[in-house]
C-alpha positions as CSV (number, residue, x, y, z in Angstrom):
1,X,0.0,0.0,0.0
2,X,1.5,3.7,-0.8
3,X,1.1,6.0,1.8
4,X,1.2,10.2,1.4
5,X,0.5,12.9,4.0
6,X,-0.8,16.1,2.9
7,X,1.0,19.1,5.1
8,X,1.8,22.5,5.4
9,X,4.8,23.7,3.9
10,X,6.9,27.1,3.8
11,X,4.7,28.0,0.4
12,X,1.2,26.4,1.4
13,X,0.3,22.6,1.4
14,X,2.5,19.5,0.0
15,X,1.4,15.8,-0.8
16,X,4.0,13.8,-0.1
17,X,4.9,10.3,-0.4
18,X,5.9,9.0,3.3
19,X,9.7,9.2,3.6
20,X,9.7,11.7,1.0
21,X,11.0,15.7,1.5
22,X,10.2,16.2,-2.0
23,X,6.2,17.0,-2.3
24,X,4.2,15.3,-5.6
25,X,2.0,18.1,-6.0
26,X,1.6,21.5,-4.3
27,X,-1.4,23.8,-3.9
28,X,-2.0,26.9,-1.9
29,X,-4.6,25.6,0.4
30,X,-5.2,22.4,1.9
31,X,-8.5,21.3,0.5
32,X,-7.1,22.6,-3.1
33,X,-4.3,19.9,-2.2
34,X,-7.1,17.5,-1.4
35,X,-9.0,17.6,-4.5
36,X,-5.3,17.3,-6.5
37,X,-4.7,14.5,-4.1
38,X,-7.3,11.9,-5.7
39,X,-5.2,11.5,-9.1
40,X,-2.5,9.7,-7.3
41,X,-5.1,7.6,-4.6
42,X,-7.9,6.6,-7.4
43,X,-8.1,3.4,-8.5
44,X,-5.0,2.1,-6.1
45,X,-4.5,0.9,-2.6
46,X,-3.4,3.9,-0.9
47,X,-3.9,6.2,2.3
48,X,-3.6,9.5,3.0
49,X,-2.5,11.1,6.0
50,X,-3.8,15.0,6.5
51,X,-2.3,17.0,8.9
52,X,-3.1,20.6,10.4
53,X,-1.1,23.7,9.7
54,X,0.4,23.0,13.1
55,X,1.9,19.7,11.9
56,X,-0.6,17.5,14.6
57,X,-2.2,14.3,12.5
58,X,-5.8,15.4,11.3
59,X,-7.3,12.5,9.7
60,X,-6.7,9.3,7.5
61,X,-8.1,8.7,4.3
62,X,-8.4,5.6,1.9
């Protein structure tokens, strides 16, 4: 299963693969990110990890 987490970063919000400091795709807010998010989720067994601007774990998708 690939994991992500969608957090804030220095320019707005980042999905990035777990391990990763490099983000896949960037947006300025975090429900922007979100809807960009589903490309790289659809059709694949895969989880997402959202986090709050303050870097605390927010909820888990599938």
């Amino acid at each position: 299963m690939n994991s992500y987490r969608i957090m804030k970063t220095k320019d707005g919000w980042g999905l990035f693969r777990t391990g990763s400091v490099k983000p896949l795709a960037a947006a300025s807010t975090k429900d922007g990110l979100v809807a960009l998010a589903t490309p790289f989720i659809a059709g694949a067994a895969a989880s997402v990890r959202v986090h709050n601007e303050n870097g605390t774990f927010q909820e888990l998708r599938f």
